[in-house]
NUNUGU-414217 format. One record per residue (C-alpha): x, y, z; residue in one letter. Coordinates in steps of 0.5 Angstrom, whole numbers, plus 500, padded with zeros to 3 digits. Layout:
<nodes>
XYZa;...
</nodes>
This chain:
<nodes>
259656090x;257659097x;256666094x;250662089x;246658094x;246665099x;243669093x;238663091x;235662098x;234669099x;236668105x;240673110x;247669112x;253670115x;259666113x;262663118x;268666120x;274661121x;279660125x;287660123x;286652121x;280654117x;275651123x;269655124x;270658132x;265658137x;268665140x;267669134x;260671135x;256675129x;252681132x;246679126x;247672130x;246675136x;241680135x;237674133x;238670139x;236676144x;230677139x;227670140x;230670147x;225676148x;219673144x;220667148x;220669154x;214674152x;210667151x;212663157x;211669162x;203670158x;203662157x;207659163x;209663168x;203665169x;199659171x;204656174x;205662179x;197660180x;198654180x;203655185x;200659189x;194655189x;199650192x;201653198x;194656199x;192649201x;198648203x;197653208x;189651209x;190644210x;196646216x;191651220x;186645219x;191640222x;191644227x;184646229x;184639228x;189637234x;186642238x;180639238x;183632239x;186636246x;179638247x;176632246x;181629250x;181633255x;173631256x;174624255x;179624262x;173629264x;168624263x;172618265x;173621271x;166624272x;164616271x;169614276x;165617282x;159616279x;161609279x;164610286x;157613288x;154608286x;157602289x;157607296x;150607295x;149599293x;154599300x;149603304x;143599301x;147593303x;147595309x;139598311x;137592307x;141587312x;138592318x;132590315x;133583314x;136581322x;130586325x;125582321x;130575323x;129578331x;121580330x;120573328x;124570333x;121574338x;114572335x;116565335x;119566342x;112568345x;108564341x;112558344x;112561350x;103561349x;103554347x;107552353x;102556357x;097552354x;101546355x;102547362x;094550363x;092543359x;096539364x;094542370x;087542368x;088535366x;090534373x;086537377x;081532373x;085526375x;085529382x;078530383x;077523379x;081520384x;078524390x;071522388x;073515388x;077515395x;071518397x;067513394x;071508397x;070511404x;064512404x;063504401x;068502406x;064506412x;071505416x;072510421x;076515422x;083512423x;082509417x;079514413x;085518414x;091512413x;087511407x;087519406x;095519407x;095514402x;092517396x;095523398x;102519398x;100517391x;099523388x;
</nodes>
């Protein structure tokens, strides 16, 4: 029956060789089984080497392109984070002595402010010194010149005494020691 259904077929087979207990064998191998296998192996391969290998080498190498890109990137980018670093600690340090600069100079200016003010304080005092000292001088020249016209008042009225007394001479002196002794 086997030899029936290969002539109707049409079909090139090869019957299974079968071991001492009639159980086909795996280690018996057919050359045309063999043959077949080599030739679909080739044909595939042909087609994954066009079809797959290809692209997928591509893809590949597309991959470790980027790959490669982004590790150079990565380390312009760390270089220039050393870089940006670097002048952040330069301007850090530049804005330190700019700020100590700055606070010297506030010190500086502190310092001639306070000049300023006290030579200004001591001006004044010294302007209100003098000025006291002119109203003193004044005070003092009115008092005098009130005195002096006090004494002359009362020299005229001891004069107008005497002379209304018309006493003589020891009492116009004892009269004169008197008014003298007031004064």
């Amino acid at each position: 029956m086997k030899a029936e259904a290969q002539e109707t077929h049409g079909t090139a087979s090869v019957p299974p060789k079968h071991g001492a207990e009639g159980q086909p064998n795996v280690m018996n191998v057919a050359p045309q089984m063999m043959g077949l296998t080599w030739l679909v192996f080739g044909i595939v391969a042909a087609l994954l080497y066009k079809l797959a290998w290809k692209p997928i080498l591509g893809a590949l190498e597309k991959r470790e392109a980027s790959i490669r890109q982004s590790l150079d990137n990565a380390a312009k980018l760390r270089d220039e984070l050393d870089k940006l670093e670097q002048q952040r600690r330069e301007v850090l340090a530049e804005a330190e002595r700019k700020s100590r600069d700055v606070i010297a100079e506030a010190r500086k200016a502190a310092g001639e402010t306070a000049a300023v003010i006290e030579q200004k304080a001591r001006a004044e005092a010294q302007l209100l010194v003098e000025n006291a000292k002119r109203e003193i001088t004044a005070a003092e020249e009115k008092a005098k010149a009130a005195l002096r016209q006090e004494t002359a008042e009362l020299a005229l009225s001891a004069a107008s005494r005497l002379l209304q007394a018309n006493l003589d001479d020891a009492k116009n002196r004892s009269l004169t020691d008197q008014l003298i002794q007031k004064l």
